[in-house]
C-alpha positions as a Markdown table, in Angstrom:
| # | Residue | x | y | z |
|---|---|---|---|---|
| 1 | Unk | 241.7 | 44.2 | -19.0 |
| 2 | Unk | 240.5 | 43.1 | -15.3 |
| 3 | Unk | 238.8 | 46.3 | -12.8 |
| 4 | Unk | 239.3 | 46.1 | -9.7 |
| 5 | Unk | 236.4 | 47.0 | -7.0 |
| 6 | Unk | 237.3 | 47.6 | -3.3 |
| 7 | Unk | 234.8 | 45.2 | -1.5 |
| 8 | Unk | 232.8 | 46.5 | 1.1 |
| 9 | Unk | 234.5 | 45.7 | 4.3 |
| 10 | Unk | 232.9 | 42.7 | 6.3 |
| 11 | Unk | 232.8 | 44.9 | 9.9 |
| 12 | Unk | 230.9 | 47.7 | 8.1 |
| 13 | Unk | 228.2 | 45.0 | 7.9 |
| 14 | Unk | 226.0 | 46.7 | 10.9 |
| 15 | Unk | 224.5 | 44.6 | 13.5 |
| 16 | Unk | 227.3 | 42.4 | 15.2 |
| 17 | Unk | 227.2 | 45.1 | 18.6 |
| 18 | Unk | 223.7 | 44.3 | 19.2 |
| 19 | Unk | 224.0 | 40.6 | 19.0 |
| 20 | Unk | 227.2 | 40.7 | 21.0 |
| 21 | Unk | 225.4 | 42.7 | 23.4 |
| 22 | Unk | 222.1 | 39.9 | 23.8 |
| 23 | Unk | 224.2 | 37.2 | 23.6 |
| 24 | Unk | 226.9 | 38.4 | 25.9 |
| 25 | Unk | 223.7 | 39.1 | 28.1 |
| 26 | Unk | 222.2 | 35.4 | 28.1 |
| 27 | Unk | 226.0 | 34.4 | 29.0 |
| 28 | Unk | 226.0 | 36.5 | 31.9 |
| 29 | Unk | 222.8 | 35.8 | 33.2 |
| 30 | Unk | 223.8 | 31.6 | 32.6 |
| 31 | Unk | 226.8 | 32.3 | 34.9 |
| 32 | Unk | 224.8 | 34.0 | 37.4 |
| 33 | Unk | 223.0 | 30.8 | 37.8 |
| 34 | Unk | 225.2 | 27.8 | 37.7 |
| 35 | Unk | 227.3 | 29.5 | 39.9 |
| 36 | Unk | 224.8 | 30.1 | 42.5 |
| 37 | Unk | 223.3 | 26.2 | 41.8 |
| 38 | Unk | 227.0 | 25.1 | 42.2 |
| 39 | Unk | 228.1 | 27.2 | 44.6 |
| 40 | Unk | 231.6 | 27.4 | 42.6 |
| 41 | Unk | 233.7 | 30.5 | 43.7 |
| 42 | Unk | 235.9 | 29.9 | 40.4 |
| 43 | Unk | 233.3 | 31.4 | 38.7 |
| 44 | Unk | 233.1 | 34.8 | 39.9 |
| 45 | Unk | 236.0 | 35.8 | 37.9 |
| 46 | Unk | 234.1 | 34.8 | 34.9 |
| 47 | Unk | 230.8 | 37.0 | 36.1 |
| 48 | Unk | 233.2 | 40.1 | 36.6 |
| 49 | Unk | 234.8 | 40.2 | 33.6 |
| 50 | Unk | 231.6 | 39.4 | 31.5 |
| 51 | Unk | 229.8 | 42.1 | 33.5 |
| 52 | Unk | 232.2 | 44.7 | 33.3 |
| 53 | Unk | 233.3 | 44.6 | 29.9 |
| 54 | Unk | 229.9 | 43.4 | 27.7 |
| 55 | Unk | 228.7 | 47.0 | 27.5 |
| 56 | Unk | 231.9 | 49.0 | 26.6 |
| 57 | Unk | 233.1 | 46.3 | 24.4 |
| 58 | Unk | 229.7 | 46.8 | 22.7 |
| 59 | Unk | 230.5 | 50.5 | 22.4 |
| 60 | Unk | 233.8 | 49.3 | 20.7 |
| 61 | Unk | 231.9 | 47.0 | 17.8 |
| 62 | Unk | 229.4 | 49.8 | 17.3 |
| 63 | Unk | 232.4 | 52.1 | 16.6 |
| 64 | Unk | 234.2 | 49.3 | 14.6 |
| 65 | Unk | 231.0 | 49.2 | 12.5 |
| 66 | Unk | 230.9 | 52.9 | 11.9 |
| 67 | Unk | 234.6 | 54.1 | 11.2 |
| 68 | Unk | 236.4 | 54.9 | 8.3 |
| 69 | Unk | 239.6 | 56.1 | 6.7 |
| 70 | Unk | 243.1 | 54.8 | 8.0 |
| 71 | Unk | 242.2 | 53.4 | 10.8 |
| 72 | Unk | 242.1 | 49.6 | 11.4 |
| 73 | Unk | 240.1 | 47.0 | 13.2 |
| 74 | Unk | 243.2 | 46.0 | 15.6 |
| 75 | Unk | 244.3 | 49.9 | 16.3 |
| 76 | Unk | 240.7 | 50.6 | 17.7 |
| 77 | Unk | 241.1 | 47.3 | 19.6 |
| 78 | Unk | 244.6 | 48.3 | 20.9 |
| 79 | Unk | 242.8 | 51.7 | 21.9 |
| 80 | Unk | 240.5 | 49.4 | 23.9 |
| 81 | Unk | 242.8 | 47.6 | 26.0 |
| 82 | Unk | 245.8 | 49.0 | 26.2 |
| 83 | Unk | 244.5 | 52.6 | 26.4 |
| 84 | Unk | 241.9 | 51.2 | 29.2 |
| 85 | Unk | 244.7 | 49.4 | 31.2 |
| 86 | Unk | 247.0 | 52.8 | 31.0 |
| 87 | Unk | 244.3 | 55.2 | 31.9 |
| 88 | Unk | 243.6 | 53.2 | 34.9 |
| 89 | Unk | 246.8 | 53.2 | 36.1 |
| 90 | Unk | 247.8 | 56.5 | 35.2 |
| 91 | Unk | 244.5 | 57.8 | 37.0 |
| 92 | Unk | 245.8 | 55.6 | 40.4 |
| 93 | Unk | 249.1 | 57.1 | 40.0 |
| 94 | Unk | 248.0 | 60.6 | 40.0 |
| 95 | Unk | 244.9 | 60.2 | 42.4 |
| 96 | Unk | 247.2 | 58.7 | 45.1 |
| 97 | Unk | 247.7 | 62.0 | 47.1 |
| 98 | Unk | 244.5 | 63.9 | 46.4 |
| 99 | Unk | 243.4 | 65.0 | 49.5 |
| 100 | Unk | 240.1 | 63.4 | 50.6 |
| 101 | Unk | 237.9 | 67.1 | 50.8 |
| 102 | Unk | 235.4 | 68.5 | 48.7 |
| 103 | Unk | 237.1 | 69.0 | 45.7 |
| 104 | Unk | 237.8 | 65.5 | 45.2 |
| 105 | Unk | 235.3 | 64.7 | 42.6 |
| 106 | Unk | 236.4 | 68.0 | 41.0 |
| 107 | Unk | 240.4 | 66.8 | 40.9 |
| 108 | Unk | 239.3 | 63.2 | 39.8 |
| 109 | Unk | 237.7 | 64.6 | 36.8 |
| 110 | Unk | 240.3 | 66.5 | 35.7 |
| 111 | Unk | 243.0 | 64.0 | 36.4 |
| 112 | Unk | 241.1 | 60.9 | 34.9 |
| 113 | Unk | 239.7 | 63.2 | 31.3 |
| 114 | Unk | 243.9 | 64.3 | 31.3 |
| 115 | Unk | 244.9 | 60.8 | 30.7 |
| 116 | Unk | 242.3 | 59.5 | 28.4 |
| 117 | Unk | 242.9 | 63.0 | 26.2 |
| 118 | Unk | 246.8 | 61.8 | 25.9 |
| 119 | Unk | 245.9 | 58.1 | 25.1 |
| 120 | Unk | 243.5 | 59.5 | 22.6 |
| 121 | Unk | 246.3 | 62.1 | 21.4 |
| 122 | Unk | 248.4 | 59.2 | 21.3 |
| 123 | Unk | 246.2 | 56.6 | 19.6 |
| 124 | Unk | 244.6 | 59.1 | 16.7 |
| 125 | Unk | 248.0 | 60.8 | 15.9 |
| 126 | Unk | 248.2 | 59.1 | 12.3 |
| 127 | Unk | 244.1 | 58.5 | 11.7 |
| 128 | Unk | 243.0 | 60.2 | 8.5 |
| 129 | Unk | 241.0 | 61.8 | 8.1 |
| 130 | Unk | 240.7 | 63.5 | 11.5 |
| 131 | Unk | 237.0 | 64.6 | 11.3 |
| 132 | Unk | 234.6 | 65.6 | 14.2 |
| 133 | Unk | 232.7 | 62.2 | 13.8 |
| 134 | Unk | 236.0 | 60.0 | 13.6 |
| 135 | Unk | 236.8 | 61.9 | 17.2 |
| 136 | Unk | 233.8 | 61.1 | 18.7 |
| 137 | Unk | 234.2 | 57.7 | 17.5 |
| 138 | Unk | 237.8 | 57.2 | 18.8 |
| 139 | Unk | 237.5 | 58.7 | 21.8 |
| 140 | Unk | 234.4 | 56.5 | 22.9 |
| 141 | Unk | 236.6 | 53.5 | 22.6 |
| 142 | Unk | 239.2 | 54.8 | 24.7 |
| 143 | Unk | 236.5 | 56.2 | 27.0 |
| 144 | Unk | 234.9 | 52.3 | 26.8 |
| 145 | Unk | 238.3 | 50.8 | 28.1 |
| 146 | Unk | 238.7 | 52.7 | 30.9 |
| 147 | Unk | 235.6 | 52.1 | 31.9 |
| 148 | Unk | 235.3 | 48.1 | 31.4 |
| 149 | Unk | 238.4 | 47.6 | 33.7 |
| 150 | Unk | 237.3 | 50.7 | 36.4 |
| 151 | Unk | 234.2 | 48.3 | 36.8 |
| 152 | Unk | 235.7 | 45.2 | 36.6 |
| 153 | Unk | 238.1 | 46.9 | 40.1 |
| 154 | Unk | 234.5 | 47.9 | 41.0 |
| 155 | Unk | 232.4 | 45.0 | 41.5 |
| 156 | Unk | 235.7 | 43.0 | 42.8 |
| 157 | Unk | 235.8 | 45.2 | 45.7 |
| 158 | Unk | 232.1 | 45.3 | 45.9 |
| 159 | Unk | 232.3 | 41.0 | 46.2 |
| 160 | Unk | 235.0 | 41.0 | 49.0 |
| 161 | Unk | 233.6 | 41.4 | 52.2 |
| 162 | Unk | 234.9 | 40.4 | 55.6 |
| 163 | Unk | 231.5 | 37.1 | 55.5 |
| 164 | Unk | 232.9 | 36.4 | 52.1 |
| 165 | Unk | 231.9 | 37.0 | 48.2 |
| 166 | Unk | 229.2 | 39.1 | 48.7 |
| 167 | Unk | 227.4 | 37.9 | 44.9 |
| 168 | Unk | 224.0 | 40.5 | 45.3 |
| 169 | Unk | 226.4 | 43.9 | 45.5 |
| 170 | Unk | 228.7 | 42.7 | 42.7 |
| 171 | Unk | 225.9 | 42.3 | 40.4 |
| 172 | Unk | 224.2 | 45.4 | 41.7 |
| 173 | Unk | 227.3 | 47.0 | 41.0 |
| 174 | Unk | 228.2 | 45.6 | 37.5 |
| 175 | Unk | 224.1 | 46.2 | 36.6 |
| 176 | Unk | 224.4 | 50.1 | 37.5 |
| 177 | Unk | 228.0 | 50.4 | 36.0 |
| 178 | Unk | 226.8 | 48.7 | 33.1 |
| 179 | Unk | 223.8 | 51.0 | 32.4 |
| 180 | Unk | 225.7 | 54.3 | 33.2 |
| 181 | Unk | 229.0 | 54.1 | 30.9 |
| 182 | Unk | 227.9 | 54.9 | 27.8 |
| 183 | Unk | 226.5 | 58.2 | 29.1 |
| 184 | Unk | 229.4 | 58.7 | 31.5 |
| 185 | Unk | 233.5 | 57.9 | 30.6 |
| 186 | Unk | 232.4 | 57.0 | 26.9 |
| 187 | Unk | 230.5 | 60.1 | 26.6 |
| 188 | Unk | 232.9 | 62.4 | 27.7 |
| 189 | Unk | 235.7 | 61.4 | 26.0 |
| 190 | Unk | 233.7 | 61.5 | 22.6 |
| 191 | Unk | 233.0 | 64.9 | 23.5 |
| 192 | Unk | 236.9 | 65.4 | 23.8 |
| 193 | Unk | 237.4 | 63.2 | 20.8 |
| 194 | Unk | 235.2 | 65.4 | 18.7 |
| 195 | Unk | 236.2 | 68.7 | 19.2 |
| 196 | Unk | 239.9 | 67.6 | 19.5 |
| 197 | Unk | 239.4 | 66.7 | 15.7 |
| 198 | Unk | 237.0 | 68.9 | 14.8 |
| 199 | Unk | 240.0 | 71.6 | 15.2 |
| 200 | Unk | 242.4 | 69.7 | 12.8 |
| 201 | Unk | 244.0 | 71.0 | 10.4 |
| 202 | Unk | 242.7 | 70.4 | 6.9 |
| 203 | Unk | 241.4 | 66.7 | 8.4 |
| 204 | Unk | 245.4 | 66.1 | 8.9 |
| 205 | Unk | 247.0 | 67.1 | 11.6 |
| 206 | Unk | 246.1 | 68.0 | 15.5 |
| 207 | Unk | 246.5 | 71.4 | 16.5 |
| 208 | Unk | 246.1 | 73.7 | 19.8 |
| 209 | Unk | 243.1 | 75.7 | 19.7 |
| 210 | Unk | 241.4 | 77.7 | 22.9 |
| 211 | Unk | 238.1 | 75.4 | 22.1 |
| 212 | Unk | 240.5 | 72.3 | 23.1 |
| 213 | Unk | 241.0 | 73.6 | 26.6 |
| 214 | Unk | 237.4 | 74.4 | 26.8 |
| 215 | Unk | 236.0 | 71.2 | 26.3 |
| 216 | Unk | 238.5 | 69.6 | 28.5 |
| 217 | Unk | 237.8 | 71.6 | 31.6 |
| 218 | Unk | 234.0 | 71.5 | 30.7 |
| 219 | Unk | 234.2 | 67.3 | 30.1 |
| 220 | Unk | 236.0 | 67.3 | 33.7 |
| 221 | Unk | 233.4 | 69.3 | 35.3 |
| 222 | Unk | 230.5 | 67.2 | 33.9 |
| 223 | Unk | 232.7 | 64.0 | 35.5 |
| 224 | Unk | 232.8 | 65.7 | 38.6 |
| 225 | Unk | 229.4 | 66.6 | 39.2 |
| 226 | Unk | 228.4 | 63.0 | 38.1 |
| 227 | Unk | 230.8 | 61.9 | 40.9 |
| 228 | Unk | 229.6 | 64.1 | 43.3 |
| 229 | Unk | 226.1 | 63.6 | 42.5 |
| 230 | Unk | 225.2 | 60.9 | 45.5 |
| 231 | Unk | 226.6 | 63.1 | 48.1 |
| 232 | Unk | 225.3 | 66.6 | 46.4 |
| 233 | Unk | 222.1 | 64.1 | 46.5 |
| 234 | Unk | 221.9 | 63.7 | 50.1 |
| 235 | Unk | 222.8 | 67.4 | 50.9 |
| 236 | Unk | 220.3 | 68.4 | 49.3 |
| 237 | Unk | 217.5 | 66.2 | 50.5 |
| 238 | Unk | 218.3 | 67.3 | 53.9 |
| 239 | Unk | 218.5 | 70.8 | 53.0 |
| 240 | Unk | 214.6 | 70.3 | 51.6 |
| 241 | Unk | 213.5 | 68.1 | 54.5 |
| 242 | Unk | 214.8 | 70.3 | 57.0 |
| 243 | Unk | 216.6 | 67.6 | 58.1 |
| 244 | Unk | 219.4 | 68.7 | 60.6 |
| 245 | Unk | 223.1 | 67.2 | 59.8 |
| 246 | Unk | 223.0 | 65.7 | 63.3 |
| 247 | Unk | 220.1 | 63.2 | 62.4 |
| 248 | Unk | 222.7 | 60.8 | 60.0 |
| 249 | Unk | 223.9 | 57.8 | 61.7 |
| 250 | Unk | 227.2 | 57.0 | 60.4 |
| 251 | Unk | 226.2 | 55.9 | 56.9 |
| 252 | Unk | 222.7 | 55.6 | 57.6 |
| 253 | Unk | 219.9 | 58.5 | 57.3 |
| 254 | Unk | 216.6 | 59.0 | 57.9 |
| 255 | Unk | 214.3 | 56.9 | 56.0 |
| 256 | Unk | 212.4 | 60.4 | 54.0 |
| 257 | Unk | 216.0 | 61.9 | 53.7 |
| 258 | Unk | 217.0 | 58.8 | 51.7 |
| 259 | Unk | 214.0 | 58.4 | 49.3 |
| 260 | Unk | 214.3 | 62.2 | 48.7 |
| 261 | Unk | 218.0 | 61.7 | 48.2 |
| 262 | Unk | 217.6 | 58.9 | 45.6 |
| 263 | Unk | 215.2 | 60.7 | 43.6 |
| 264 | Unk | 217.7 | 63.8 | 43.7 |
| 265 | Unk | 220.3 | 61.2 | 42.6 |
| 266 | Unk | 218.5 | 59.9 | 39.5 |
| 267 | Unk | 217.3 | 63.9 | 38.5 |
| 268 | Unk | 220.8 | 65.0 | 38.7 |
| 269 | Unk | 222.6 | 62.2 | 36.4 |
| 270 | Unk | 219.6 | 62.8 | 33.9 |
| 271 | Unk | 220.7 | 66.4 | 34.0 |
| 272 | Unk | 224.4 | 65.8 | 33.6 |
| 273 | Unk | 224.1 | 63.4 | 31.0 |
| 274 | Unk | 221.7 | 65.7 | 29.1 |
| 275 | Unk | 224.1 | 68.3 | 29.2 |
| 276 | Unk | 226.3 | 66.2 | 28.1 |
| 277 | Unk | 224.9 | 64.6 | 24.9 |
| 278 | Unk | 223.8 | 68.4 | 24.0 |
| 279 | Unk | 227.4 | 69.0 | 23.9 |
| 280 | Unk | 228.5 | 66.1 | 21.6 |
| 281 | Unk | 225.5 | 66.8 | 19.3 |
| 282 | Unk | 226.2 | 70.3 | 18.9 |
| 283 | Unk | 229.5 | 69.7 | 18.3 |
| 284 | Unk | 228.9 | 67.3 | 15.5 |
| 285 | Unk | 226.0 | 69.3 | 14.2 |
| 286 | Unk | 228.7 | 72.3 | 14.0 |
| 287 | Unk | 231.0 | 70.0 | 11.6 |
| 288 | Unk | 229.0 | 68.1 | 9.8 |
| 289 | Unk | 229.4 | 70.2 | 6.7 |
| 290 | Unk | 233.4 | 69.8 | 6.9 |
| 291 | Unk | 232.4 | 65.7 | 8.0 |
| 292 | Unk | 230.9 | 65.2 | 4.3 |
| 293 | Unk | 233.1 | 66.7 | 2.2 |
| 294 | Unk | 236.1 | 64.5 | 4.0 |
| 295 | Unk | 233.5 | 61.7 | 3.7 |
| 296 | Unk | 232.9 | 62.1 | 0.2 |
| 297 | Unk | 236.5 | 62.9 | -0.8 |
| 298 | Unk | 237.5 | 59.6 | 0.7 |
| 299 | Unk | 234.7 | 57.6 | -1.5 |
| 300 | Unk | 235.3 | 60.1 | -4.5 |
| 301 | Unk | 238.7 | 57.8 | -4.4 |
| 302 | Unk | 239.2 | 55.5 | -2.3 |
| 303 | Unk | 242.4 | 54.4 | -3.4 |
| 304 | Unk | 243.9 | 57.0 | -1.5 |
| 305 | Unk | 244.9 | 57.2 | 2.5 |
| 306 | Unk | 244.0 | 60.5 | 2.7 |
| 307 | Unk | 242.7 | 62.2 | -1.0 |
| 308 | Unk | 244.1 | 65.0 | -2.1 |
| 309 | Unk | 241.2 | 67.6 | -1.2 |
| 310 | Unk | 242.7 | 68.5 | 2.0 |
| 311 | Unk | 246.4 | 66.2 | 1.7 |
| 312 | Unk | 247.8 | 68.1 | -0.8 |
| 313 | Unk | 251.9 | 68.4 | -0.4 |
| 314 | Unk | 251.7 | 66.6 | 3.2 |
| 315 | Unk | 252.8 | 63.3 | 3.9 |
| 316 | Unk | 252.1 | 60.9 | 7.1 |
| 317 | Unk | 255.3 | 62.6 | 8.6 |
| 318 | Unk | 253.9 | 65.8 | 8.0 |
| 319 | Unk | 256.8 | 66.6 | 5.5 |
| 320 | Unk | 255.9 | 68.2 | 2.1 |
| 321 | Unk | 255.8 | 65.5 | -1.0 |
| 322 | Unk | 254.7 | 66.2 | -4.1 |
| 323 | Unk | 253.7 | 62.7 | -4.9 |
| 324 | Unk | 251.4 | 60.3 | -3.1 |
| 325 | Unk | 252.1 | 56.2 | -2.8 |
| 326 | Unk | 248.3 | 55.5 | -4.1 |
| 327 | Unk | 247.3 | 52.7 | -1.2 |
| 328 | Unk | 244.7 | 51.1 | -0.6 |
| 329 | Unk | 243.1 | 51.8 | 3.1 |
| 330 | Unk | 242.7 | 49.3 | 5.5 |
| 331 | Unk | 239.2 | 48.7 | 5.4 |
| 332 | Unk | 239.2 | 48.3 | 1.4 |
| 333 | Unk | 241.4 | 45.1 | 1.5 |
């Protein structure tokens, strides 16, 4: 007589985010300079795409480390890419005719958190067990790819200029991107993620509830105030300078307005992120309790897709069974 044990997964093995993130850094920072020592345009490609994507692919291996249940490896890596590349162009598609006014930020928001809420829809419809934390989870790697290829358009536009590749804004850009995302697309969509789940039914299936709507129109506020927060910046810097409109030049403002309006700029995305990692927190505070016992079901027997505490008489299809096909999980292979 042999027993089997499920070996610990190798990705659960914490620590491979960080050291993608240095490393990826020193690679970076090695392109920066041969390219400006050689002078070699064919690099810039290479400083984009390592720029824009280091940080939310990080995101990525920091969820990889952390999930569990029925989901895989490749489907969070699928939820990278190909949810970033869809939500990018789906958000173009729908942005096209918004009318350049004041509620711009405000319609953004909404149409950009829309399409990352179906991707996520579509990319956690068969994860068990759906808890709060597993939301979260998902939803910052679909958050992560739209953000690593809405930077990578980003710093290209910032390096075209009409006196050439302009190499100081692209990295200014991809530096500033780079620090932002986790507290800006990856946030909010784990916020979505989280209390999409949170409302599952029994762990299982996804389900409509008023709390849904909630923190969709409350995650595409907080994305349109944080888009909005340069130019709410400089209206208010004038407003406390008693600075009249007529003094801006174009782009350019007086020199007290703009140091005021910076400062009002790094207050107001402190604010909005704080707001916004009060939200996720609470959230997963709320459902920790229900988080656990799916956590400890699954470990109680692993063995099992989904165990029998909250799957009983419901199969992947959502059809009543009254047996289960005892499977091991992915990350138990």
């Amino acid at each position: 007589m042999s027993l089997h044990v499920a070996a610990v997964h190798p990705h659960h093995r914490h620590g491979w985010w960080w050291k993608t993130l240095l490393s990826g850094f020193l690679l970076w920072v090695v392109t920066i300079v041969v390219t400006v020592v050689t002078q070699n345009t064919n690099l810039v490609p290479t400083i984009i795409l390592l720029g824009s994507f280091l940080v939310p692919f990080t995101v990525v291996l920091f969820v990889i480390e952390r999930v569990t249940g029925t989901i895989s490896t490749m489907q969070l890596v699928t939820a990278f890419f190909v949810g970033g590349i869809l939500g990018v162009l789906g958000a173009s598609l729908l942005e096209a005719n918004l009318r350049q006014d004041a509620l711009l930020y405000i319609a953004v928001g909404f149409v950009e958190e829309f399409v990352k809420g179906v991707l996520l829809v579509v990319v956690a419809w068969r994860v068990r067990p759906k808890s709060a934390r597993q939301g979260a989870l998902l939803g910052a790697t679909v958050g992560a790819g739209f953000a690593a290829f809405e930077s990578a358009g980003y710093a290209f536009n910032a390096a075209i200029t009409s006196r050439g590749i302009d190499l100081v804004s692209l990295l200014q850009t991809e530096v500033v991107r780079a620090i932002l995302s986790p507290v800006g697309h990856v946030l909010w969509t784990a916020i979505l993620g989280a209390v999409l789940f949170g409302a599952a039914r029994g762990g299982v299936r996804l389900r409509w509830s008023w709390t849904v709507l909630v923190a969709y129109v409350g995650v595409s506020l907080l994305h349109g105030l944080w888009d909005s927060n340069s130019t709410l910046a400089t209206l208010l810097a004038f407003v406390f300078t008693g600075t009249p409109f007529s003094a801006a030049r174009g782009q350019f403002v007086p020199a007290d307005v703009a140091t005021l309006s910076t400062t009002l700029y790094v207050v107001g995305l402190a604010v909005v992120t704080a707001i916004g990692v009060s939200v996720l927190v609470s959230v997963l505070v709320r459902h920790r309790r229900t988080d656990r016992a799916l956590a400890a079901a699954v470990e109680a027997d692993p063995q099992r897709v989904a165990p029998p505490a909250w799957l009983v008489g419901v199969d992947d299809a959502g059809t009543d069974s009254s047996t289960w096909e005892r499977t091991p999980p992915p990350h138990a292979h």
